[in-house]
C-alpha positions as CSV (number, residue, x, y, z in Angstrom):
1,X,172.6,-28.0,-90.2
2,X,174.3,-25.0,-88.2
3,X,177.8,-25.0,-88.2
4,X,178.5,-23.6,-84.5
5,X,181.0,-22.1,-82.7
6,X,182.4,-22.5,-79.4
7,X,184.0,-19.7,-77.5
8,X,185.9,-19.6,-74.0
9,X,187.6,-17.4,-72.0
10,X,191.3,-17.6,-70.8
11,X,190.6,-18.9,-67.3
12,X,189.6,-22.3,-68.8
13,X,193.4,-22.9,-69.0
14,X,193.0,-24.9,-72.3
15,X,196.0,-25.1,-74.2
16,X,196.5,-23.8,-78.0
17,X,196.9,-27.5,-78.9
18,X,193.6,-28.6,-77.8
19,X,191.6,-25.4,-78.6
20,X,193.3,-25.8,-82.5
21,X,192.2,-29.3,-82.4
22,X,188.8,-28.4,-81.5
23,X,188.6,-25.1,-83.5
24,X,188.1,-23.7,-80.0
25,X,189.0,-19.3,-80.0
26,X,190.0,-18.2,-76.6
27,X,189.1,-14.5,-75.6
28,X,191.9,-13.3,-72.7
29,X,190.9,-12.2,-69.3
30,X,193.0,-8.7,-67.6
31,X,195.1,-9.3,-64.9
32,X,195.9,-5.8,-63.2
33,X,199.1,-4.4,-61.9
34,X,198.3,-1.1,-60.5
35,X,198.1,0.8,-64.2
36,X,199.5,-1.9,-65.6
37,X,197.1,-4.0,-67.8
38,X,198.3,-8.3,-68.9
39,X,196.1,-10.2,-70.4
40,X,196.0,-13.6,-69.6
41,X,196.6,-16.7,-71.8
42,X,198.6,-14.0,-73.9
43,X,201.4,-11.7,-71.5
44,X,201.1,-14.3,-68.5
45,X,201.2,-17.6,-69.5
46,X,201.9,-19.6,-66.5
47,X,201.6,-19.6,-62.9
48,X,205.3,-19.1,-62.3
49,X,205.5,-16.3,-63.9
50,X,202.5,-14.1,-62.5
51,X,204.3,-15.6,-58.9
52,X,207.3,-14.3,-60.2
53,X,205.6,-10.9,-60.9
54,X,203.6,-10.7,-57.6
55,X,206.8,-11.1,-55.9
56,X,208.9,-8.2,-57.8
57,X,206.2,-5.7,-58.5
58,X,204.5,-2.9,-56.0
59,X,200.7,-3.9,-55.8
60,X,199.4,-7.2,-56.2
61,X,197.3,-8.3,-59.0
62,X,193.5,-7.9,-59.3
63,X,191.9,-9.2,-62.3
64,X,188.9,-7.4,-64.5
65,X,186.9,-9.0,-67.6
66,X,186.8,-9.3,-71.0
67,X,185.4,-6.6,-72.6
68,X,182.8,-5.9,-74.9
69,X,184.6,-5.3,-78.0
70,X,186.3,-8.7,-77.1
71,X,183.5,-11.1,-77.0
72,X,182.2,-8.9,-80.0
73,X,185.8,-9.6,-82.2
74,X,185.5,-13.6,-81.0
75,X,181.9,-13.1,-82.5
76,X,183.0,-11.6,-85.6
77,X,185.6,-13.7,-86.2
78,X,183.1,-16.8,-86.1
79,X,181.1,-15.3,-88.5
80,X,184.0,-14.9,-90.9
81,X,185.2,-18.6,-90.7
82,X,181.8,-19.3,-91.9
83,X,179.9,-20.1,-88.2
84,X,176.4,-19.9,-88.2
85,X,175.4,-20.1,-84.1
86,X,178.1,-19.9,-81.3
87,X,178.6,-20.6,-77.8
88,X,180.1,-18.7,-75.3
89,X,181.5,-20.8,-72.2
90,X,182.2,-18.3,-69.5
91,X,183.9,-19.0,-65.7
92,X,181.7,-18.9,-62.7
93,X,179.1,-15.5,-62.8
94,X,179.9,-15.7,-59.3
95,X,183.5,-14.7,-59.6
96,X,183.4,-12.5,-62.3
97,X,181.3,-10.8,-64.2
98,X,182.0,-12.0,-67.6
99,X,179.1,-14.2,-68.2
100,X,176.8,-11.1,-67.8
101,X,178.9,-9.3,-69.9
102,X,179.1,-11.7,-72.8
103,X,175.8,-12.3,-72.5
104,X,174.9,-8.6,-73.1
105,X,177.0,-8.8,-76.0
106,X,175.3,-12.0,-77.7
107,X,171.9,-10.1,-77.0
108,X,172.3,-7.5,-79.8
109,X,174.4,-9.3,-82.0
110,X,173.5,-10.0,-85.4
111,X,176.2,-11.3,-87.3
112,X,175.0,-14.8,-86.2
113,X,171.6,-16.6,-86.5
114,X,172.0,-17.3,-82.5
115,X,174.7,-17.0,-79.4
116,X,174.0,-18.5,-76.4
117,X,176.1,-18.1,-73.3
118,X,176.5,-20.5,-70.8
119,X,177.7,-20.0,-67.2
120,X,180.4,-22.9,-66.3
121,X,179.9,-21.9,-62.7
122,X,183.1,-23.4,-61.9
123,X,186.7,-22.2,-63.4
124,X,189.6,-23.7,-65.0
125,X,189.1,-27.7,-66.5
126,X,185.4,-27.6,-65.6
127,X,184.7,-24.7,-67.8
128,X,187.4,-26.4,-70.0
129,X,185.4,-29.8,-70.3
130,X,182.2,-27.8,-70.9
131,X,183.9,-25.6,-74.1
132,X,185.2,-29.8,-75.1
133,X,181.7,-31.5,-74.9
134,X,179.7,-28.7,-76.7
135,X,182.6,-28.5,-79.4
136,X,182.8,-32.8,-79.5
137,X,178.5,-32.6,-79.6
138,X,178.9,-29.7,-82.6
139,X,181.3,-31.7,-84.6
140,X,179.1,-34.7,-84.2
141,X,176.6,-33.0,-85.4
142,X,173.9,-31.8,-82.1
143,X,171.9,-29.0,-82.9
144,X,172.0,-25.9,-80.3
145,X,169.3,-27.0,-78.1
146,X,170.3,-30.7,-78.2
147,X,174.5,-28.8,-77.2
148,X,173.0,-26.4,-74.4
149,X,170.8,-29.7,-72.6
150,X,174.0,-32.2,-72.4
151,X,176.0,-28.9,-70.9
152,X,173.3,-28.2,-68.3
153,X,172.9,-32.0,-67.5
154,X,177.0,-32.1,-67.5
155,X,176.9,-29.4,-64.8
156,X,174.6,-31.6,-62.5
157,X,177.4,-33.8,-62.3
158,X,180.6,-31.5,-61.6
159,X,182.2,-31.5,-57.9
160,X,185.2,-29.2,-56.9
161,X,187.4,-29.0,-54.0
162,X,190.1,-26.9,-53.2
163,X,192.5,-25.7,-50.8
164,X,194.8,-22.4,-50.6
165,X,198.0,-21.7,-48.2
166,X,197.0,-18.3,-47.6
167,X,193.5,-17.1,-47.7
168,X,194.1,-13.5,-47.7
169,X,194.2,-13.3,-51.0
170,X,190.7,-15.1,-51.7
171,X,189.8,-11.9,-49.0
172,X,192.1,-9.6,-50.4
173,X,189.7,-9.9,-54.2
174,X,186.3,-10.3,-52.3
175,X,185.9,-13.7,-54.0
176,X,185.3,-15.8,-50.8
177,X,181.6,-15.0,-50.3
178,X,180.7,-17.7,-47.1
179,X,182.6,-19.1,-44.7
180,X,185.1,-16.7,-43.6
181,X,184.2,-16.9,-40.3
182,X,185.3,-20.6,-40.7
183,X,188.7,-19.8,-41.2
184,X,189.4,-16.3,-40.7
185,X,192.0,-15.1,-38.4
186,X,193.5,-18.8,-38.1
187,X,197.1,-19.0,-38.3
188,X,198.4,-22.1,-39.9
189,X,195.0,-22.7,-41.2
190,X,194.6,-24.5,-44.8
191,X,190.8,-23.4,-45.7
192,X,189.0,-26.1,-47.5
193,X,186.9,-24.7,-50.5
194,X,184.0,-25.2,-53.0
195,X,182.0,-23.6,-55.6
196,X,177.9,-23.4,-55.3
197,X,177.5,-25.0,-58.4
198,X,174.1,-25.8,-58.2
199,X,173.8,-21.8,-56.9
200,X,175.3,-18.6,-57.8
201,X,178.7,-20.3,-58.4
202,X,180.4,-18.5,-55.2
203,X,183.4,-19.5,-53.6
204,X,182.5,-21.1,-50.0
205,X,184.7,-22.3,-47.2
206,X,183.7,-26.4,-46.4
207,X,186.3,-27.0,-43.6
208,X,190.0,-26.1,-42.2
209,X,193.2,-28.5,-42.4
210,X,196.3,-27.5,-40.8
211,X,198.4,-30.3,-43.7
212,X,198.2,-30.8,-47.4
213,X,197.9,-33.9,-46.7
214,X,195.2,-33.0,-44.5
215,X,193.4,-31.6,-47.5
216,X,193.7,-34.7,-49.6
217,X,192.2,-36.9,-47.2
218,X,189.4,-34.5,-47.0
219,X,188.7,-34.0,-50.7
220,X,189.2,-37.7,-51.1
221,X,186.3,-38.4,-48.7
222,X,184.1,-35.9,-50.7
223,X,185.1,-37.9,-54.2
224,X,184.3,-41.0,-52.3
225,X,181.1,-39.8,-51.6
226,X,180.2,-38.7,-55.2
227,X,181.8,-42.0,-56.5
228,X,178.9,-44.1,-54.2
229,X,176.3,-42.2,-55.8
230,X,177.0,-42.4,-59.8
231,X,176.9,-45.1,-62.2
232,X,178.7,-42.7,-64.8
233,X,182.4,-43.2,-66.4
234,X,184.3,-40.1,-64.0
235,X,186.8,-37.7,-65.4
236,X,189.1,-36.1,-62.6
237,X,191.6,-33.2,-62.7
238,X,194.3,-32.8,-60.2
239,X,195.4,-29.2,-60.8
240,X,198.1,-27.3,-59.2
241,X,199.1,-23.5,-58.6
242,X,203.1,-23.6,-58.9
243,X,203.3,-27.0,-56.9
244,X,204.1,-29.4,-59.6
245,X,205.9,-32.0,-57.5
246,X,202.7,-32.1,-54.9
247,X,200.1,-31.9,-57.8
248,X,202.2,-35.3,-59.3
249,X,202.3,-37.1,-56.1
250,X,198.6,-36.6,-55.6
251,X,197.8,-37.8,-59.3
252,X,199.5,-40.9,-58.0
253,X,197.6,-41.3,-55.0
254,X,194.6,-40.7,-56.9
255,X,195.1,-43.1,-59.6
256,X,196.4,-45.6,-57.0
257,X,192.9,-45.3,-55.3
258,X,190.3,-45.1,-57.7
259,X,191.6,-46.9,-60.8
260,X,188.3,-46.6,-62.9
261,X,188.6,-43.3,-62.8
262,X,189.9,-40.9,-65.9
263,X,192.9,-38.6,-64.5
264,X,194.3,-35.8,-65.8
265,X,197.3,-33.2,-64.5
266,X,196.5,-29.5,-65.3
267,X,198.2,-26.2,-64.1
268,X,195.5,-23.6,-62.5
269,X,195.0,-20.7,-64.6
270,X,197.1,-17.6,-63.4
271,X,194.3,-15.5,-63.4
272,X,192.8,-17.8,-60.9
273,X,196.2,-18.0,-59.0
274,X,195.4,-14.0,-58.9
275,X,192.8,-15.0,-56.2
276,X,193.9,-17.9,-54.7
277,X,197.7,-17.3,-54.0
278,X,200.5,-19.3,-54.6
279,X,200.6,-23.1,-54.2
280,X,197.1,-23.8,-54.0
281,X,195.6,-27.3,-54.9
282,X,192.3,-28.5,-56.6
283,X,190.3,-31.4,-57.7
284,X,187.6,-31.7,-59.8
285,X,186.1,-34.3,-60.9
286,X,182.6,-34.8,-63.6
287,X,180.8,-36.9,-65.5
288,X,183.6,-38.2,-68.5
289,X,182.4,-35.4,-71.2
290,X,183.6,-38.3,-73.8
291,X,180.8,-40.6,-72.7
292,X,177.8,-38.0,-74.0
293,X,176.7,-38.6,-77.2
294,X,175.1,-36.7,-79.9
């Protein structure tokens, strides 16, 4: 049986604890300052802090990809913990341009009898979930094939919505792809937004709210919606960009309203937060990645 790897990129936002406990290597995506090069997970660890930046430096932050010697040293250091087969779990090809990269990488690589790459096409605890349920299936023993047909059924099930305060900086980064004519040039305009998951895994504008609160009644009618239709267990994350006390009242709400459901609180990745601005809000919600099976 092949002992396989799993291997994500920083914008899955999993903590150290987790990725330890599922033997789980992180490789760390750039966030740029002008010249100035953090990587993320590693020199910008929390939201806070790359706000904290944004607000004292000159240029605001773009972010770039891993690079090829990174996926390659994740690679190699699978091969020398005695991995035979890896997975890569990247964040949406339609954001970034890591999954191509990687998946360049895992073409020509030879220290391991076989590296697949996956594209989350979503960011943060979706791609998070995916890196959980391939490394739960691996430990239970799945084969590669068996681990790559639960992701891709896994994927069928995922539903995202967010919303942002300012959506300049979604412009600003060229990651809002449709839609802008939705919301652009709006003042005191929340755009509501989604990722084609079942597309390119773009970032499209669904609707405008002028509230937060607003926002939650929308997203709660698309959960609704997606609750009527499954006959699943349902995992949800309530995440939050610097906006802790909102992101805990709306995990109340949430669990108030749909008590069957799984909930978890997570912070957005900052190199999300890059794109998105400060105190943006998201659910997303899945099939539970505990109820697959081997």
């Amino acid at each position: 049986m092949a002992k396989i790897a799993v291997i994500v990129d920083s914008s899955a936002a999993l903590p150290q604890t987790i990725r330890n406990s599922f033997s789980i290597t992180e490789v760390s995506i750039p966030i740029l300052f002008g010249e100035e090069t953090f990587m993320g997970g590693k020199d910008i660890t929390s939201v806070a802090q790359l706000v904290d930046m944004m607000s004292k430096k000159k240029e605001l932050p773009t972010t770039s990809q891993p690079s090829p010697a990174q996926w390659e040293k994740a690679l190699n250091e699978a091969r020398d913990a005695g991995y035979d087969q890896a997975i890569i779990v990247t964040l949406s090809s339609g954001i970034s341009g890591a999954f191509q990269t990687a998946s360049l990488v895992a073409s020509s690589y030879e220290g391991l009898d076989r590296v697949e790459v996956v594209d989350s096409k979503l960011v943060n605890m979706a791609q998070a979930a995916q890196a959980l349920l391939a490394a739960k299936l691996a430990k239970e023993g799945a084969d590669m094939d068996e681990i790559l047909a639960q992701l891709a059924d896994f994927r069928t099930h995922l539903g995202v919505r967010f919303v942002v305060n300012d959506i300049s900086h979604l412009k600003r980064t060229g990651r809002l792809s449709r839609g802008q004519a939705l919301v652009g040039g709006l003042l005191n305009i929340k755009p509501l937004l989604d990722f084609d998951i079942a597309g390119d895994g773009k970032i499209a504008a669904v609707g405008k709210v002028r509230k937060m609160s607003g926002a939650k009644d929308e997203i709660q009618k698309a959960f609704d919606e997606y609750l009527s239709k499954v006959d699943f267990p349902v995992r949800a994350y309530i995440i939050d960009a610097n906006n802790k006390k909102l992101g805990d009242k709306w995990l109340k709400d949430f669990s108030a309203k749909y008590p069957a459901v799984t909930f978890e609180r997570a912070e957005m990745d900052p190199v999300i937060v890059v794109h998105t601005g400060d105190g943006a809000m998201a659910v997303i919600w899945s099939r539970d990645y505990e109820s697959y099976q081997k």
